[in-house]
C-alpha positions in Angstrom: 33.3 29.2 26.3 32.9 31.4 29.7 29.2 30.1 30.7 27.7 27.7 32.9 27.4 24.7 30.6 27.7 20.5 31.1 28.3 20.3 27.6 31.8 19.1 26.7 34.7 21.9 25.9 37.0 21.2 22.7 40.0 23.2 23.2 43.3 23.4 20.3 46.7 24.3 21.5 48.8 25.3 18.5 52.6 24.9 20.4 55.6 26.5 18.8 58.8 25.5 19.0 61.0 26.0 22.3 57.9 26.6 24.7 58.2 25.5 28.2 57.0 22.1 28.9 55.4 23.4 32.5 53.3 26.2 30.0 52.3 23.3 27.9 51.1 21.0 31.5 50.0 24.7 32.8 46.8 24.6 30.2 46.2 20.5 30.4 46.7 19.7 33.6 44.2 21.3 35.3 41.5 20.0 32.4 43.0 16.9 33.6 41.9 17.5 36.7 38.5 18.8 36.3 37.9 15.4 34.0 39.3 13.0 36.7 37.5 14.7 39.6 34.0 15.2 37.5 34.5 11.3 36.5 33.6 12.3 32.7 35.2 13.9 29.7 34.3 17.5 30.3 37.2 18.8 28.9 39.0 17.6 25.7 42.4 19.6 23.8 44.0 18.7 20.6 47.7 19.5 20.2 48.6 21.2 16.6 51.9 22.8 15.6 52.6 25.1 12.8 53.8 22.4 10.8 52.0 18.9 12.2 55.7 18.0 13.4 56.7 17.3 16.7 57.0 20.7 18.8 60.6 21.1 20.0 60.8 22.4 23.8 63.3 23.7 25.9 63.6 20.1 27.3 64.9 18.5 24.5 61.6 16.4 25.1 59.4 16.6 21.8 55.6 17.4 21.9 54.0 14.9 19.1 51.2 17.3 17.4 47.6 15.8 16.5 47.5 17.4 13.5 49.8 20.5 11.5 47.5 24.0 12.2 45.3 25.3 9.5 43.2 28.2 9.2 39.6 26.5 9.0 36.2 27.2 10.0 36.8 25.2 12.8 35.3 27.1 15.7 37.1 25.4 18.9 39.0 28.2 21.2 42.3 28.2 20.1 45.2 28.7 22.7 48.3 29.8 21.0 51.5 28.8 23.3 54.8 30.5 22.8 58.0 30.7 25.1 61.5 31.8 23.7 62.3 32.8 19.9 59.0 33.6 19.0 59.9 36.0 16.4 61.4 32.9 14.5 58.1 31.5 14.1 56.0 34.5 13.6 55.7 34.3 9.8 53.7 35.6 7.4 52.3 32.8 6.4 51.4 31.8 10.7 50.0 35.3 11.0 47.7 34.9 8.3 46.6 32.3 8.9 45.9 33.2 12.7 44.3 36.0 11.1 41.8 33.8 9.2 41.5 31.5 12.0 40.3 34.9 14.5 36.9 35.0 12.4 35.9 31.5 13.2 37.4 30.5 16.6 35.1 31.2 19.6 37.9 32.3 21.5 42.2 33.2 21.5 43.9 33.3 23.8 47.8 34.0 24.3 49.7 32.2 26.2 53.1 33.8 27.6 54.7 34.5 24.5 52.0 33.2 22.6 50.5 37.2 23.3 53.1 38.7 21.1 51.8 36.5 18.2 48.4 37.6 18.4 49.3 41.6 18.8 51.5 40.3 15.8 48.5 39.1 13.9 46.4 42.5 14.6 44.2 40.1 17.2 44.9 42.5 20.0 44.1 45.8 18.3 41.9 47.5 21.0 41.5 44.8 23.5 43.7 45.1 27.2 46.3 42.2 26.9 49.2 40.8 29.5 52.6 39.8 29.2 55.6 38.5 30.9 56.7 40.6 33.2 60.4 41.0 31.3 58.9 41.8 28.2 55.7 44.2 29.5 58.0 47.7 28.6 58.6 46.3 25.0 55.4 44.8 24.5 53.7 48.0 25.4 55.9 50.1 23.1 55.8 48.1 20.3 52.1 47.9 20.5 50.1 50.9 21.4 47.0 49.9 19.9 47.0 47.0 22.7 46.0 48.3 25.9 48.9 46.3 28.1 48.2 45.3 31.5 50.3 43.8 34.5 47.4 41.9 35.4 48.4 37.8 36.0 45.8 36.8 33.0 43.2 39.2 31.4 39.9 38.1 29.8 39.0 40.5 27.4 35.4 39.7 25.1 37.3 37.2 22.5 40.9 37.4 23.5 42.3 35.8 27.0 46.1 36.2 27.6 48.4 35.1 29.9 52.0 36.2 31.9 53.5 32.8 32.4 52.9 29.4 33.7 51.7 29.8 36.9 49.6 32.1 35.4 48.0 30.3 33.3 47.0 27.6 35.4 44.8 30.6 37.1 43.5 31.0 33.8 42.6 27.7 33.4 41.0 27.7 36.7 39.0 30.8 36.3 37.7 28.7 32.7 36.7 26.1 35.0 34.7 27.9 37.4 32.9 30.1 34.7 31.8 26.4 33.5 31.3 24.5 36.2 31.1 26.4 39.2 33.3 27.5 42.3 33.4 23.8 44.0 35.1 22.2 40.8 37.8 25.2 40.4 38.5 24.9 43.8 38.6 20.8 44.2 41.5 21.1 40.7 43.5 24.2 42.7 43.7 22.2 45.4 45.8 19.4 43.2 48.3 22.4 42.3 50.0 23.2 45.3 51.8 25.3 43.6 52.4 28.7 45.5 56.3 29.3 46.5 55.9 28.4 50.8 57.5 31.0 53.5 59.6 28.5 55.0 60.1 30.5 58.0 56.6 31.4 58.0 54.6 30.4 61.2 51.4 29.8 59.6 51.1 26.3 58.4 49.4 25.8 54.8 46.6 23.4 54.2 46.4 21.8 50.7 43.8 24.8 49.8 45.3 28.1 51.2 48.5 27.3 49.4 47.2 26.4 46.0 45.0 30.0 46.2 48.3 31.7 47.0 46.7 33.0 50.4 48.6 36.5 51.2 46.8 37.3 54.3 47.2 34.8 57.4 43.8 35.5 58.7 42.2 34.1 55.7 44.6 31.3 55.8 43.7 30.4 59.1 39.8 31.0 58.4 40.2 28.2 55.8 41.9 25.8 58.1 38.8 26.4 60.8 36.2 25.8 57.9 38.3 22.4 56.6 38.5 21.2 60.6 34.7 21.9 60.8 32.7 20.3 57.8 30.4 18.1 60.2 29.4 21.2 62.3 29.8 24.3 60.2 31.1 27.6 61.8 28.8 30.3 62.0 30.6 33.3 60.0 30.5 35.7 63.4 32.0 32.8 65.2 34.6 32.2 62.4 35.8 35.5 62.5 35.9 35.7 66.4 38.0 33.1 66.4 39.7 34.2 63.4 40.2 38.0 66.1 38.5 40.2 63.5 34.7 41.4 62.6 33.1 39.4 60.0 32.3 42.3 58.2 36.4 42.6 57.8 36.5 38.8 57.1 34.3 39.2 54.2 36.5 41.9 52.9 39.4 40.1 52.9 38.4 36.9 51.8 36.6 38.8 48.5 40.3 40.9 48.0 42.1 37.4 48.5 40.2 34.8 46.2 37.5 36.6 44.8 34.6 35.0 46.8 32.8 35.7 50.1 33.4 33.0 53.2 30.0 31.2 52.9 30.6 30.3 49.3 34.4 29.0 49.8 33.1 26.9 53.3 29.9 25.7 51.0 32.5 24.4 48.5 34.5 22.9 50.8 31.8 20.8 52.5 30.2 20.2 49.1 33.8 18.5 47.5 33.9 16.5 51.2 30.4 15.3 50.2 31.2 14.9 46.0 34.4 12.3 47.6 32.0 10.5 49.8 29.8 10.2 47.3 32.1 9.1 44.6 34.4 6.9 46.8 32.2 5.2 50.0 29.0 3.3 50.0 27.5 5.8 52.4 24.0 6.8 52.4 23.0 10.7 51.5 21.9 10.8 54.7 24.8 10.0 56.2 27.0 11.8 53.8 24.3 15.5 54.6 24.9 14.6 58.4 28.7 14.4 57.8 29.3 17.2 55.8 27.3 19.9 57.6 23.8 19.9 55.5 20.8 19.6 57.8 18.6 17.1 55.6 19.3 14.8 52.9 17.0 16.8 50.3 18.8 20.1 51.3 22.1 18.0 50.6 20.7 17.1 47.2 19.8 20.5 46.2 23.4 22.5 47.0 25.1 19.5 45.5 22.6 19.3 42.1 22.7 23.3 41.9 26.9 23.0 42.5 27.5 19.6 40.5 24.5 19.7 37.6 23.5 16.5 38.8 22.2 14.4 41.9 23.9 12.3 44.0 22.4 9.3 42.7 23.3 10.4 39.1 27.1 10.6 40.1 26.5 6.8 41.4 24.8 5.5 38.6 26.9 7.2 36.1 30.0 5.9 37.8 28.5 2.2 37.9 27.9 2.6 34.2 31.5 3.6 33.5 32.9 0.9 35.7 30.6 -1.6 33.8 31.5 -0.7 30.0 35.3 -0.9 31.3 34.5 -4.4 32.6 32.6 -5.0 28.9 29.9 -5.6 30.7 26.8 -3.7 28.8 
Protein backbone atom coordinates (compact mmCIF):
# COMPACT_ATOMS: atom_id res chain seq x y z
CA UNK A 1 0.00 0.00 0.00
CA UNK A 2 3.00 2.55 0.95
CA UNK A 3 4.79 2.64 -2.69
CA UNK A 4 4.85 4.74 -5.64
CA UNK A 5 2.06 3.11 -7.72
CA UNK A 6 -0.83 4.51 -10.41
CA UNK A 7 -2.62 1.47 -9.79
CA UNK A 8 -5.93 1.90 -8.01
CA UNK A 9 -6.08 1.48 -3.93
CA UNK A 10 -9.14 -0.58 -2.50
CA UNK A 11 -9.42 0.32 1.02
CA UNK A 12 -12.31 -1.40 3.83
CA UNK A 13 -13.39 0.63 6.75
CA UNK A 14 -15.05 -1.73 9.26
CA UNK A 15 -17.05 1.24 11.55
CA UNK A 16 -18.31 0.33 14.94
CA UNK A 17 -20.95 1.69 16.59
CA UNK A 18 -20.79 5.38 18.20
CA UNK A 19 -17.60 6.58 16.13
CA UNK A 20 -17.28 10.10 15.27
CA UNK A 21 -18.66 11.07 12.06
CA UNK A 22 -15.52 13.72 11.48
CA UNK A 23 -13.17 10.15 12.07
CA UNK A 24 -15.22 8.49 9.55
CA UNK A 25 -14.91 11.93 6.80
CA UNK A 26 -11.11 11.97 8.40
CA UNK A 27 -10.15 8.65 6.24
CA UNK A 28 -12.60 9.45 3.02
CA UNK A 29 -12.34 12.75 2.57
CA UNK A 30 -9.05 13.29 1.63
CA UNK A 31 -9.34 10.04 -0.93
CA UNK A 32 -11.93 12.24 -2.09
CA UNK A 33 -9.80 14.61 -2.74
CA UNK A 34 -6.91 12.99 -4.29
CA UNK A 35 -9.71 11.30 -6.80
CA UNK A 36 -11.28 14.78 -7.73
CA UNK A 37 -7.99 16.61 -8.04
CA UNK A 38 -6.23 13.46 -10.08
CA UNK A 39 -9.64 13.43 -12.28
CA UNK A 40 -9.68 9.46 -11.96
CA UNK A 41 -10.63 6.83 -9.42
CA UNK A 42 -7.34 6.37 -7.68
CA UNK A 43 -8.79 5.66 -4.53
CA UNK A 44 -11.85 3.55 -3.76
CA UNK A 45 -13.21 2.33 0.21
CA UNK A 46 -15.94 0.10 1.12
CA UNK A 47 -17.85 0.70 4.29
CA UNK A 48 -18.48 -2.72 6.42
CA UNK A 49 -19.74 -3.00 9.97
CA UNK A 50 -19.58 -5.83 12.35
CA UNK A 51 -22.95 -6.78 11.56
CA UNK A 52 -23.72 -5.41 7.72
CA UNK A 53 -26.24 -2.93 9.70
CA UNK A 54 -26.21 0.65 9.64
CA UNK A 55 -23.30 1.95 11.99
CA UNK A 56 -24.80 4.14 14.73
CA UNK A 57 -22.67 7.43 15.48
CA UNK A 58 -22.52 9.92 17.94
CA UNK A 59 -24.72 12.03 15.61
CA UNK A 60 -27.63 10.07 15.70
CA UNK A 61 -26.82 10.12 11.78
CA UNK A 62 -26.52 6.29 10.69
CA UNK A 63 -23.57 5.05 8.44
CA UNK A 64 -25.30 2.51 5.83
CA UNK A 65 -22.50 -0.40 5.55
CA UNK A 66 -21.61 -2.05 2.01
CA UNK A 67 -21.58 -5.24 3.37
CA UNK A 68 -21.51 -6.96 7.24
CA UNK A 69 -17.40 -7.71 7.95
CA UNK A 70 -16.11 -11.22 7.52
CA UNK A 71 -12.87 -12.73 8.00
CA UNK A 72 -11.86 -13.71 4.23
CA UNK A 73 -8.93 -13.88 2.16
CA UNK A 74 -9.71 -10.66 1.03
CA UNK A 75 -6.41 -8.89 0.99
CA UNK A 76 -7.66 -4.98 0.80
CA UNK A 77 -6.01 -2.83 3.87
CA UNK A 78 -8.45 -2.82 6.37
CA UNK A 79 -8.96 0.39 8.60
CA UNK A 80 -10.71 -0.55 11.70
CA UNK A 81 -12.61 2.83 13.14
CA UNK A 82 -13.62 3.04 16.77
CA UNK A 83 -14.65 6.10 18.99
CA UNK A 84 -16.51 5.68 22.40
CA UNK A 85 -17.69 2.16 24.03
CA UNK A 86 -15.38 0.17 22.29
CA UNK A 87 -15.17 -2.45 24.82
CA UNK A 88 -18.94 -3.16 23.90
CA UNK A 89 -18.01 -4.26 20.61
CA UNK A 90 -14.87 -5.99 21.19
CA UNK A 91 -16.09 -9.56 21.13
CA UNK A 92 -14.83 -12.67 20.82
CA UNK A 93 -16.23 -13.48 17.95
CA UNK A 94 -14.93 -9.52 16.26
CA UNK A 95 -11.45 -10.37 17.64
CA UNK A 96 -11.27 -13.57 15.90
CA UNK A 97 -12.24 -12.80 13.25
CA UNK A 98 -9.79 -9.60 13.11
CA UNK A 99 -7.43 -12.11 13.98
CA UNK A 100 -8.13 -14.27 10.82
CA UNK A 101 -8.50 -11.25 8.81
CA UNK A 102 -4.51 -10.03 10.03
CA UNK A 103 -3.11 -13.04 7.82
CA UNK A 104 -4.61 -11.87 4.65
CA UNK A 105 -5.07 -8.06 4.70
CA UNK A 106 -2.07 -6.05 3.26
CA UNK A 107 -2.27 -3.70 5.87
CA UNK A 108 -4.39 -2.62 9.55
CA UNK A 109 -4.56 0.02 10.67
CA UNK A 110 -6.27 1.53 13.93
CA UNK A 111 -8.00 4.32 13.90
CA UNK A 112 -8.59 6.29 17.33
CA UNK A 113 -10.14 3.74 19.33
CA UNK A 114 -10.05 1.39 16.58
CA UNK A 115 -6.08 0.84 18.18
CA UNK A 116 -7.39 -0.72 21.25
CA UNK A 117 -9.19 -3.33 19.06
CA UNK A 118 -6.23 -4.48 17.42
CA UNK A 119 -3.89 -4.61 20.71
CA UNK A 120 -7.23 -6.50 21.69
CA UNK A 121 -6.82 -8.88 18.89
CA UNK A 122 -2.89 -9.61 19.66
CA UNK A 123 -2.30 -7.40 16.18
CA UNK A 124 -0.06 -5.03 18.04
CA UNK A 125 2.14 -7.49 19.86
CA UNK A 126 5.65 -5.99 19.26
CA UNK A 127 4.87 -3.24 16.86
CA UNK A 128 5.08 0.76 18.35
CA UNK A 129 1.26 1.89 18.24
CA UNK A 130 -0.48 5.49 19.16
CA UNK A 131 -3.41 6.46 20.94
CA UNK A 132 -5.62 9.16 22.07
CA UNK A 133 -4.00 11.24 24.08
CA UNK A 134 -6.73 10.50 27.24
CA UNK A 135 -6.29 7.06 26.92
CA UNK A 136 -2.16 6.80 26.16
CA UNK A 137 -1.48 5.96 30.39
CA UNK A 138 -4.12 3.03 30.10
CA UNK A 139 -3.37 1.93 26.80
CA UNK A 140 0.27 1.53 27.70
CA UNK A 141 -0.43 -0.27 30.96
CA UNK A 142 -2.79 -2.54 29.71
CA UNK A 143 -0.58 -3.43 26.92
CA UNK A 144 3.05 -3.81 27.48
CA UNK A 145 3.79 -6.01 24.70
CA UNK A 146 2.80 -2.77 22.44
CA UNK A 147 5.39 -0.40 22.36
CA UNK A 148 2.98 2.97 22.88
CA UNK A 149 3.94 6.15 21.39
CA UNK A 150 2.65 9.83 21.52
CA UNK A 151 3.39 10.19 18.09
CA UNK A 152 0.19 11.83 15.97
CA UNK A 153 0.02 8.50 13.68
CA UNK A 154 2.69 5.76 13.55
CA UNK A 155 3.45 3.49 10.62
CA UNK A 156 4.82 0.44 11.75
CA UNK A 157 5.70 -2.64 8.79
CA UNK A 158 1.79 -3.92 8.72
CA UNK A 159 0.07 -1.91 11.38
CA UNK A 160 -0.65 2.09 10.97
CA UNK A 161 -2.57 3.68 13.95
CA UNK A 162 -3.93 6.75 14.62
CA UNK A 163 -4.65 9.51 17.86
CA UNK A 164 -7.76 11.13 16.56
CA UNK A 165 -9.34 12.85 13.67
CA UNK A 166 -7.11 15.37 12.78
CA UNK A 167 -4.76 12.88 13.01
CA UNK A 168 -5.84 10.75 10.76
CA UNK A 169 -6.36 13.00 8.00
CA UNK A 170 -2.26 13.29 8.35
CA UNK A 171 -2.34 9.75 7.98
CA UNK A 172 -4.21 9.70 5.08
CA UNK A 173 -2.09 12.31 3.60
CA UNK A 174 1.20 10.74 4.34
CA UNK A 175 -0.75 7.35 2.32
CA UNK A 176 -1.10 9.72 -0.45
CA UNK A 177 2.23 10.97 -0.86
CA UNK A 178 3.90 7.54 -0.42
CA UNK A 179 1.60 6.77 -3.61
CA UNK A 180 1.46 9.55 -5.53
CA UNK A 181 4.04 11.83 -4.63
CA UNK A 182 4.49 15.20 -2.60
CA UNK A 183 2.53 17.59 -5.19
CA UNK A 184 -0.79 15.42 -4.76
CA UNK A 185 -0.47 15.27 -0.75
CA UNK A 186 0.01 18.75 -0.74
CA UNK A 187 -2.73 19.92 -3.50
CA UNK A 188 -5.55 17.51 -0.92
CA UNK A 189 -3.93 19.40 2.53
CA UNK A 190 -4.53 22.34 1.05
CA UNK A 191 -8.59 21.46 0.78
CA UNK A 192 -8.33 20.78 4.75
CA UNK A 193 -7.74 23.98 6.34
CA UNK A 194 -8.04 22.49 9.16
CA UNK A 195 -5.33 23.83 11.75
CA UNK A 196 -7.00 25.78 14.92
CA UNK A 197 -5.80 29.85 13.55
CA UNK A 198 -4.04 32.30 16.37
CA UNK A 199 -6.58 34.83 15.98
CA UNK A 200 -4.36 37.41 17.43
CA UNK A 201 -1.62 36.15 15.52
CA UNK A 202 0.08 38.76 13.15
CA UNK A 203 1.05 36.42 10.54
CA UNK A 204 -1.67 35.85 8.04
CA UNK A 205 -2.16 32.09 6.79
CA UNK A 206 -2.37 31.17 3.15
CA UNK A 207 -4.59 28.21 2.22
CA UNK A 208 -1.22 25.90 2.45
CA UNK A 209 0.67 27.04 5.67
CA UNK A 210 -2.46 26.48 7.67
CA UNK A 211 -3.54 23.09 6.39
CA UNK A 212 0.51 21.92 7.24
CA UNK A 213 -0.11 23.29 10.72
CA UNK A 214 2.94 25.80 10.17
CA UNK A 215 4.55 26.34 13.82
CA UNK A 216 7.28 28.51 12.77
CA UNK A 217 6.35 32.02 11.15
CA UNK A 218 9.46 32.04 9.01
CA UNK A 219 8.41 29.04 7.16
CA UNK A 220 5.05 30.48 6.99
CA UNK A 221 6.11 33.42 5.41
CA UNK A 222 8.65 31.44 3.11
CA UNK A 223 5.55 29.78 1.66
CA UNK A 224 3.64 32.92 1.07
CA UNK A 225 6.89 34.30 -0.97
CA UNK A 226 7.12 30.94 -3.03
CA UNK A 227 2.91 31.07 -3.77
CA UNK A 228 3.38 35.09 -4.76
CA UNK A 229 6.31 34.02 -7.06
CA UNK A 230 5.38 30.86 -9.32
CA UNK A 231 6.07 32.88 -12.69
CA UNK A 232 9.63 33.90 -11.54
CA UNK A 233 10.83 31.39 -8.91
CA UNK A 234 12.90 32.62 -5.84
CA UNK A 235 16.29 31.59 -5.66
CA UNK A 236 16.58 29.70 -2.09
CA UNK A 237 19.48 32.30 -0.84
CA UNK A 238 17.20 35.03 -1.96
CA UNK A 239 14.21 33.37 -0.23
CA UNK A 240 15.80 33.14 2.91
CA UNK A 241 17.23 36.76 2.74
CA UNK A 242 14.08 37.94 2.48
CA UNK A 243 12.79 35.39 4.78
CA UNK A 244 16.02 37.34 7.50
CA UNK A 245 17.75 34.00 8.02
CA UNK A 246 20.67 31.75 6.17
CA UNK A 247 19.28 29.21 3.88
CA UNK A 248 21.18 26.75 5.39
CA UNK A 249 18.72 27.48 8.65
CA UNK A 250 15.72 27.69 6.19
CA UNK A 251 16.35 24.22 5.05
CA UNK A 252 16.41 23.11 8.68
CA UNK A 253 13.30 24.37 9.50
CA UNK A 254 11.28 23.71 6.70
CA UNK A 255 12.61 19.71 7.05
CA UNK A 256 11.61 20.00 11.18
CA UNK A 257 8.18 21.64 9.99
CA UNK A 258 6.81 19.46 7.07
CA UNK A 259 9.16 16.97 6.44
CA UNK A 260 10.62 18.24 3.11
CA UNK A 261 13.36 20.64 2.04
CA UNK A 262 12.20 24.25 0.33
CA UNK A 263 12.96 23.35 -3.35
CA UNK A 264 10.67 20.31 -3.19
CA UNK A 265 7.58 22.27 -1.46
CA UNK A 266 8.14 25.46 -4.17
CA UNK A 267 8.50 22.65 -7.03
CA UNK A 268 5.09 21.31 -5.86
CA UNK A 269 3.58 24.41 -5.64
CA UNK A 270 4.40 25.60 -9.23
CA UNK A 271 3.75 22.08 -10.40
CA UNK A 272 -0.19 22.01 -8.84
CA UNK A 273 -0.34 25.84 -10.48
CA UNK A 274 0.59 24.20 -13.71
CA UNK A 275 -1.67 20.61 -13.03
CA UNK A 276 -4.87 23.50 -12.65
CA UNK A 277 -3.90 25.25 -15.87
CA UNK A 278 -3.61 22.32 -17.46
CA UNK A 279 -6.77 20.75 -16.21
CA UNK A 280 -9.00 23.90 -16.31
CA UNK A 281 -7.68 26.57 -19.33
CA UNK A 282 -6.93 25.92 -22.96
CA UNK A 283 -3.45 27.19 -22.58
CA UNK A 284 -0.64 25.92 -24.37
CA UNK A 285 2.50 24.04 -22.35
CA UNK A 286 4.30 26.68 -23.40
CA UNK A 287 2.45 29.08 -21.97
CA UNK A 288 1.57 27.18 -18.91
CA UNK A 289 6.04 26.33 -18.40
CA UNK A 290 6.48 30.24 -18.95
CA UNK A 291 3.72 30.84 -16.32
CA UNK A 292 4.59 28.61 -13.78
CA UNK A 293 8.35 29.15 -13.45
CA UNK A 294 9.86 26.15 -15.84
CA UNK A 295 12.22 27.47 -18.41
CA UNK A 296 11.13 25.19 -21.52
CA UNK A 297 8.12 23.39 -22.38
CA UNK A 298 10.00 19.85 -22.42
CA UNK A 299 11.55 20.65 -18.93
CA UNK A 300 7.80 21.40 -17.90
CA UNK A 301 6.82 18.05 -19.20
CA UNK A 302 9.34 16.10 -17.50
CA UNK A 303 8.87 17.59 -13.61
CA UNK A 304 5.18 17.33 -14.23
CA UNK A 305 5.35 13.38 -15.87
CA UNK A 306 8.06 12.39 -13.07
CA UNK A 307 5.44 14.34 -10.35
CA UNK A 308 1.96 13.39 -12.01
CA UNK A 309 2.87 9.72 -13.85
CA UNK A 310 1.65 11.17 -16.85
CA UNK A 311 2.10 14.05 -19.54
CA UNK A 312 0.36 17.02 -19.92
CA UNK A 313 -1.32 15.98 -22.95
CA UNK A 314 -2.35 12.63 -21.23
CA UNK A 315 -4.20 14.72 -18.48
CA UNK A 316 -6.04 16.51 -21.64
CA UNK A 317 -6.95 13.61 -23.45
CA UNK A 318 -7.96 11.60 -20.56
CA UNK A 319 -10.14 14.35 -19.31
CA UNK A 320 -11.76 14.77 -22.96
CA UNK A 321 -12.40 11.01 -22.82
CA UNK A 322 -14.22 11.34 -19.47
CA UNK A 323 -16.19 14.31 -20.52
CA UNK A 324 -17.20 12.34 -23.72
CA UNK A 325 -18.42 8.92 -22.07
CA UNK A 326 -20.44 11.34 -19.65
CA UNK A 327 -21.98 13.03 -22.68
CA UNK A 328 -22.52 9.05 -24.15
CA UNK A 329 -20.66 10.02 -26.70
CA UNK A 330 -18.07 6.97 -27.44
Amino acid sequence: MLRRSTERLDIDLLILPETNLILIASVIEPLRGANRIAGSEIYRWRLLTPDGDPAPTTSDIPVPACAPFKATADTAPLFVLASYNWRQNATLTLKMQLSQAARYRTMIAGIESGTWLLAEASLLDGYSATIHWEDFEDFALAYPQVRASRDRFVIDGKRLTTAGSLPTVDLMLEVIRQRQGYSLALEVSRLFSYEQANFHSEHELSPSTVSLRMRDPRVAHAIRLMEDNIEQPLVLARLARRVGISARHLQGLFQESIGAPPHVHYLALRLNAARRKVIETKASFADIAAATGFNSASAFARSYRASFSESPSDTRRRLRRRIMLAQGRP
